[in-house]
C-alpha positions, 0 to 999 in steps of 0.5 A: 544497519537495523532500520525500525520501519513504522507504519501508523494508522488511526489508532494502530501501529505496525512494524518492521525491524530490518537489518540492511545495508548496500551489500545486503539489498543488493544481494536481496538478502535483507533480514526481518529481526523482527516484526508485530502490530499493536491495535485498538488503543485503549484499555484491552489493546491488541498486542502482536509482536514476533522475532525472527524464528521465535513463536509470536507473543499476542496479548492484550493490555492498556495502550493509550496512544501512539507514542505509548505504543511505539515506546512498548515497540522500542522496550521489547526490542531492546529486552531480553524477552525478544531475543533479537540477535544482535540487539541489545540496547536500543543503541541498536537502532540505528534509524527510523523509516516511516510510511507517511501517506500524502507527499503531495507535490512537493515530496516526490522522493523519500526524503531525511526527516528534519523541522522543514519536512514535518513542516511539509508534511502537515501542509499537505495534511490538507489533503489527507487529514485522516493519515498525515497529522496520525503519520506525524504522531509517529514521527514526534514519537519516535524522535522523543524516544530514540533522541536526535542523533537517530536520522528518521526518514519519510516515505511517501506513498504518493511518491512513486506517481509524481512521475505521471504526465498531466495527462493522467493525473490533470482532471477535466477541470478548469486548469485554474482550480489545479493551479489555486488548490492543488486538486489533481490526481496524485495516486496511493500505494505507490510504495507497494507498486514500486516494489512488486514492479522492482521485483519483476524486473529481478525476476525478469533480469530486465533494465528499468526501462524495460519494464512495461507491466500493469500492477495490481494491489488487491486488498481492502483497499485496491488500486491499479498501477500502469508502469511504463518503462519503469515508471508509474505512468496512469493509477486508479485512486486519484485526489484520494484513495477513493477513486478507481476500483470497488474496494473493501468498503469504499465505492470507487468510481462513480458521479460526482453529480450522486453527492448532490443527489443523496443530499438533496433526496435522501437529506444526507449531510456531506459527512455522512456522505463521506462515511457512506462512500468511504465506509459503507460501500464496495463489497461491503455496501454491495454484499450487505454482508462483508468487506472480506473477499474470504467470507464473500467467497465462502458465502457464494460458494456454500450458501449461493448467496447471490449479493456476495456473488454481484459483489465479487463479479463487480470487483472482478469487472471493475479490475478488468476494466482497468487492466483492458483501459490501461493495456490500450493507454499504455500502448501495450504491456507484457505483464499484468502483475498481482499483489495485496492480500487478495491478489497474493493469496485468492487464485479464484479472483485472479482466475476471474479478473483474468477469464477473458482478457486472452484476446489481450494475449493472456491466458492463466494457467490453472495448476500454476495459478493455485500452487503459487510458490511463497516468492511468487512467479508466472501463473500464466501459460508458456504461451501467453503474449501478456504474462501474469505473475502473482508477487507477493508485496513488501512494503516495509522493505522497501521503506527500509531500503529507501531509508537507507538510500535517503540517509546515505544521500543526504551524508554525501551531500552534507 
């Protein structure tokens, strides 16, 4: 089965064309036909678009919207000038999977798209008013195009925390407040942390249950997973992704009493507010220079710049900070697990969120932490009682695996 994987942002697109079925993700042999990213709709849009084994094609040209820039994705798939083996017409799609971002409480699994799921999910667009309403842009796009008889599936990444007890995900609120208007902690990245943790139990030959790790998604956003027995049982972003770690440009913890404050002393309204936690702050806000870890790094290193290097230590305290918290929560773990651009590709941070934490049992190996091989593996030494392992995330697989899953479901109970 060919599975188009969409990933809509604001005014981006990304995708993966996927080919997998039963014996192939069993056999992790899932193949990437093809993959690309359209940005910055408009009249000179980026355009970015690769097929398996063929140099990438990178232009620019006029985009206007979503729909207009998932009709692109479709037309190339299905024309000559892709040279995607196999496909020859967009007959050759045979379903769409789409990474929808809030579920709330009433999506706790991905589910096949129908009237009452988008219904849903632009309920809970509530409680994420920048993603859901640009998720079912996608979504409306995608049905218009490829017709009705393509079954399209929502994967949410909320889902994978719906799992967490009331002792996480409840805030120290009046419990009426959670009850009236839903306010609680519902988690993010949760698509990502499910597949690294999936992969270390492939690694590890290990059951479900037995997989106890902490994950981290370092990028520009970040977040920390605590999984216990296989299941996501703590996570660092709560009511949005705002919360936990220092990010690429959002603050993460902090009081809540400091909204007031910045309205009253500085004369802030609470939009501006809102850009400044969300957009202005984390490595960006601290550095004054960037919300890349790449060019904080080269700065620090090159130019001894000292607010690159305060950035870096405080996302680097902060990570393990919760890696400490959650290793005592959960009763212990035997793996603290790295992911997202950061976490795959920046041994030097690893190396630094890691220096310390050998009274917890972990101590990282420095040859195999700076020549991690493309597949990812244990970056600590033979000895350490808590491992670490960098593994590279795949997100796209697996909302290609869960689209298959949820279309194999809901043909069985039909």
């Amino acid at each position: 089965m060919n599975i188009l994987v969409l990933n809509c942002g604001s005014s981006s697109v990304r995708f993966q064309l996927i080919e997998t079925d039963s014996d192939l993700m069993a056999r992790d042999e899932d193949r990437c036909l093809a993959r690309g990213h359209l940005e910055r709709f408009g009249d000179q849009a980026l355009v970015s678009l690769q097929a398996e084994g063929q140099p990438p094609i990178d232009r620019t040209g006029p985009i206007s919207d979503h729909r207009a820039a998932i009709d692109l994705i479709l037309r190339w798939i299905a024309s000559d000038d892709s040279r995607i083996g196999g496909i020859t017409s967009l007959a050759d799609i045979h379903a769409v999977g789409h990474r929808v971002v809030h579920g709330g409480e009433r999506f706790q699994a991905s589910v096949r798209i129908d009237e009452k799921v988008m219904a849903g999910i632009e309920e809970c667009a509530e409680l994420a008013p920048l993603h859901n309403p640009v998720n079912l842009r996608g979504i409306r796009a995608a049905m218009e195009l490829l017709g009705p008889d393509v079954p399209q599936v929502a994967v949410f990444d909320t889902a994978f925390h719906a799992t967490m007890p009331e002792t996480s995900f409840l805030y120290g609120l009046p419990l009426e407040i959670y009850q009236r208007h839903k306010i609680r902690r519902y988690g993010f990245h949760g698509t990502s942390h499910r597949y690294v943790a999936a992969r270390y139990q492939t690694m590890r030959k290990l059951r479900l249950e037995d997989v106890n790790v902490i994950t981290l998604h370092l990028g520009n956003g970040c977040s920390v997973c605590a999984i216990k027995n296989g299941k996501s049982f703590d996570t660092s972003m709560g009511f949005t992704p705002l919360e936990g770690l220092v990010m690429g440009t959002r603050c993460g913890d902090i009081d809540p009493s400091v909204v007031e404050y910045l309205s009253f002393r500085a004369g802030m309204s609470l939009t501006e507010i809102d850009t400044l936690l969300n957009h202005k702050s984390g490595l960006l806000g601290l550095s004054g220079l960037s919300n890349d870890m790449r060019t904080l790094l080269e700065a620090e290193t090159v130019r001894h710049d000292s607010h690159a290097r305060l950035a870096i230590d405080i996302f680097c305290q902060r990570a393990k900070k919760y890696i400490g918290a959650y290793f005592g929560e959960m009763g212990g773990a035997d793996a603290v697990i790295f992911t997202g651009g950061i976490g795959e590709n920046s041994p030097v941070i690893r190396a630094r969120i890691c220096a310390g934490l050998e009274r917890l049992g972990l101590t990282l190996d420095p040859v195999r932490n700076f020549e991690v091989l493309p597949g990812g593996g244990d970056v600590s030494t033979p000895g350490s009682t808590l491992k670490a392992f960098v593994i590279p995330t795949n997100e796209e697989l697996m909302i290609a695996r869960d689209t298959l899953r949820a279309i194999e479901s809901a043909s069985t109970q039909s």
